[in-house]
SEMARSE-928265 format. One record per atom (N, C-alpha, C, O): residue number from 1; x, y, z; residue in one letter; atom name. Coordinates in steps of 0.05 Angstrom, whole numbers. Example, Ala and Ser with C-alpha at 12.3 -4.5 7.8 and 13.67 -1.06 7.14 Angstrom:
   vexza        u        v        w   lonu   votor
       1      264     -114      156      A       N
       1      246      -90      156      A      CA
       1      264      -66      156      A       C
       1      285      -66      169      A       O
       2      257      -45      142      S       N
       2      273      -21      143      S      CA
       2      258        1      157      S       C
       2      268       23      161      S       O
***
This chain:
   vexza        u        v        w   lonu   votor
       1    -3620       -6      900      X       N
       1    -3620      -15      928      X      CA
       1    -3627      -45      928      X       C
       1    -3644      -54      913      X       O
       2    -3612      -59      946      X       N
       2    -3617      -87      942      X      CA
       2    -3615      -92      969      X       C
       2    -3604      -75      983      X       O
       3    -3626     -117      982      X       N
       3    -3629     -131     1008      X      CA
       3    -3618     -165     1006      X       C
       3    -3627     -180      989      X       O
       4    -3603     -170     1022      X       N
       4    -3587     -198     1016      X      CA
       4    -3584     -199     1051      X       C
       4    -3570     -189     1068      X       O
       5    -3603     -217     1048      X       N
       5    -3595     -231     1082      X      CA
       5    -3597     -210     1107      X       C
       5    -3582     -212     1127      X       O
       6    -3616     -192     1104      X       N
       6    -3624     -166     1122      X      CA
       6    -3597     -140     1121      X       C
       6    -3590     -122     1136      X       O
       7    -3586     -152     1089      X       N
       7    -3566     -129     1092      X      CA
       7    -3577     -107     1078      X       C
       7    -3592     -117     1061      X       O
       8    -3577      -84     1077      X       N
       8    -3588      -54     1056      X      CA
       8    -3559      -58     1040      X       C
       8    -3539      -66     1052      X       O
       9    -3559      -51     1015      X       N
       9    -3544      -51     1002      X      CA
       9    -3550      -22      983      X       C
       9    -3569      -20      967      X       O
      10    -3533       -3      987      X       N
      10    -3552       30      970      X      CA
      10    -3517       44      956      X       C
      10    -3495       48      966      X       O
      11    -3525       45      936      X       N
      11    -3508       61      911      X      CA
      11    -3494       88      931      X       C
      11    -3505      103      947      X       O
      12    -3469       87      922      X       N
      12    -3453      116      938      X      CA
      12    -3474      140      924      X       C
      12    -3491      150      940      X       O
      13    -3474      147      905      X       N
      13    -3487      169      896      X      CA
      13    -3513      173      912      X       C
      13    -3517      194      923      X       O
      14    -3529      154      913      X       N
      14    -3556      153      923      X      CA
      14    -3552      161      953      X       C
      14    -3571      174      962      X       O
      15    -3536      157      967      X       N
      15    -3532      157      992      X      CA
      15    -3520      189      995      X       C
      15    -3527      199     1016      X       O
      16    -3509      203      982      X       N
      16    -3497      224      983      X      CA
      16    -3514      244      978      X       C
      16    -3517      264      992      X       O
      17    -3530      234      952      X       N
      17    -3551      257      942      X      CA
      17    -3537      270      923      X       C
      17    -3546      292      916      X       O
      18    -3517      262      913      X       N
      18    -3507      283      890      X      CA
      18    -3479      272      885      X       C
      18    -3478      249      894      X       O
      19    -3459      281      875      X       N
      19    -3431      272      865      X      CA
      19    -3408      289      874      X       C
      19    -3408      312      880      X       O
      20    -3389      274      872      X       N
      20    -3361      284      886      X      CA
      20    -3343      297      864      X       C
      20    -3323      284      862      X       O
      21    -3343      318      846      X       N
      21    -3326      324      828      X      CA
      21    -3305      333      838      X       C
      21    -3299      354      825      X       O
      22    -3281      325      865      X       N
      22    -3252      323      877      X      CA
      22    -3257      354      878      X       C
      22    -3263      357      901      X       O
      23    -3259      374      868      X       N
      23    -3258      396      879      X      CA
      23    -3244      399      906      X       C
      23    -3224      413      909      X       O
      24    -3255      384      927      X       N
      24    -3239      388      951      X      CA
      24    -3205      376      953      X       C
      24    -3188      386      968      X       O
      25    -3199      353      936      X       N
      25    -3177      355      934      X      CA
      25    -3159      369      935      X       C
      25    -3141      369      952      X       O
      26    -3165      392      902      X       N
      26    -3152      412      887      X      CA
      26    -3145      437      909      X       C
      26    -3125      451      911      X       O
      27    -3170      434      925      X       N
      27    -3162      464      959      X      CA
      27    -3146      452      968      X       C
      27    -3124      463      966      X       O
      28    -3145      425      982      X       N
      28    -3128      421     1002      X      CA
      28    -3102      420      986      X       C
      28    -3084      431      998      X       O
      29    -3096      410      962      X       N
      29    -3063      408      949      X      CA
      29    -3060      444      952      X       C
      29    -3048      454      972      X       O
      30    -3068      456      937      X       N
      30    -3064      485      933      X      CA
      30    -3061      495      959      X       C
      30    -3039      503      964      X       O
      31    -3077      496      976      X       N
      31    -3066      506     1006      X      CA
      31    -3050      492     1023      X       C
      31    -3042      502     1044      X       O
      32    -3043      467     1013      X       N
      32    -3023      451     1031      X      CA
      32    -2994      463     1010      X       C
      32    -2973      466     1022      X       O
      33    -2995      468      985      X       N
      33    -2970      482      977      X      CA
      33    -2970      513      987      X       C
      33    -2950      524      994      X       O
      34    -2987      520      986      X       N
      34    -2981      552      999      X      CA
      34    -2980      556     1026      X       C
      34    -2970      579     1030      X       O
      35    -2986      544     1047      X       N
      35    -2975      538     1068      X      CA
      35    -2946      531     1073      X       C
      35    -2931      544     1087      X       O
      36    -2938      505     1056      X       N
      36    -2908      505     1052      X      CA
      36    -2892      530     1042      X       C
      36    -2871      531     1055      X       O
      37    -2893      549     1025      X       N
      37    -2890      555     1011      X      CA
      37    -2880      586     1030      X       C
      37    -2858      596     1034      X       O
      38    -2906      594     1038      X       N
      38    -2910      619     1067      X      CA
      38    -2884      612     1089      X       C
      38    -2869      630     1097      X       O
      39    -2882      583     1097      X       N
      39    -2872      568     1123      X      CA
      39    -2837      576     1117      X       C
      39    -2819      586     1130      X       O
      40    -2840      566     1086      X       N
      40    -2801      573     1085      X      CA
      40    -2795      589     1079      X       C
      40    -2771      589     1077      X       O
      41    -2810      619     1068      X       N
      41    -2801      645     1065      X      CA
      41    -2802      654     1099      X       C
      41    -2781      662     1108      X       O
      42    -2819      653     1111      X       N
      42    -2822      653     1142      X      CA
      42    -2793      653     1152      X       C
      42    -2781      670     1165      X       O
      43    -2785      632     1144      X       N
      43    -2759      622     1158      X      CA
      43    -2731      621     1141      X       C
      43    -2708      617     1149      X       O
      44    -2737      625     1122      X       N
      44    -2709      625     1100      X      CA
      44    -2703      663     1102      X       C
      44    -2685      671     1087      X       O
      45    -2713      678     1114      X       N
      45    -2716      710     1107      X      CA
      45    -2700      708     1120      X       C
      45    -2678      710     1111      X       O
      46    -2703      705     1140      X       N
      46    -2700      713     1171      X      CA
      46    -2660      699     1176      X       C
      46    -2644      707     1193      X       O
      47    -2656      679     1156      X       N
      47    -2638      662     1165      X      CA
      47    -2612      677     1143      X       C
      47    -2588      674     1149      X       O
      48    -2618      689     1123      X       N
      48    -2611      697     1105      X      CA
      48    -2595      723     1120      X       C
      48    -2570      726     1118      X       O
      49    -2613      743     1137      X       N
      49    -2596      774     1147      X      CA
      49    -2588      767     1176      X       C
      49    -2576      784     1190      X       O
***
C-alpha cells in the first residue's frame, strides 16, 4: 500500500482478499455454448418436419 499525493494506492489481490483463478470464465463460455447449442435444435427440429 502506498500514498502519493493523498492518493491510496492498494494491490488487486489485497483489495479482493483472495485470487481470481477465471473459473468464472470457463461457466459463462460453457453455458453461452449450450445455450446456443439448445437455441438451434429448438429451432432447426421444428423447421426440418
Amino acid at each position: 500500500m502506498q500514498r502519493d499525493n493523498q492518493q491510496l494506492h492498494v494491490e488487486t489481490d489485497a483489495v479482493r482478499g483472495g485470487s481470481s483463478p477465471n473459473i468464472v470464465r470457463w461457466v459463462l463460455g460453457i453455458s453461452l455454448l449450450l445455450a446456443v447449442i439448445a437455441m438451434s435444435v429448438i429451432w432447426i427440429i421444428p423447421a426440418l418436419s
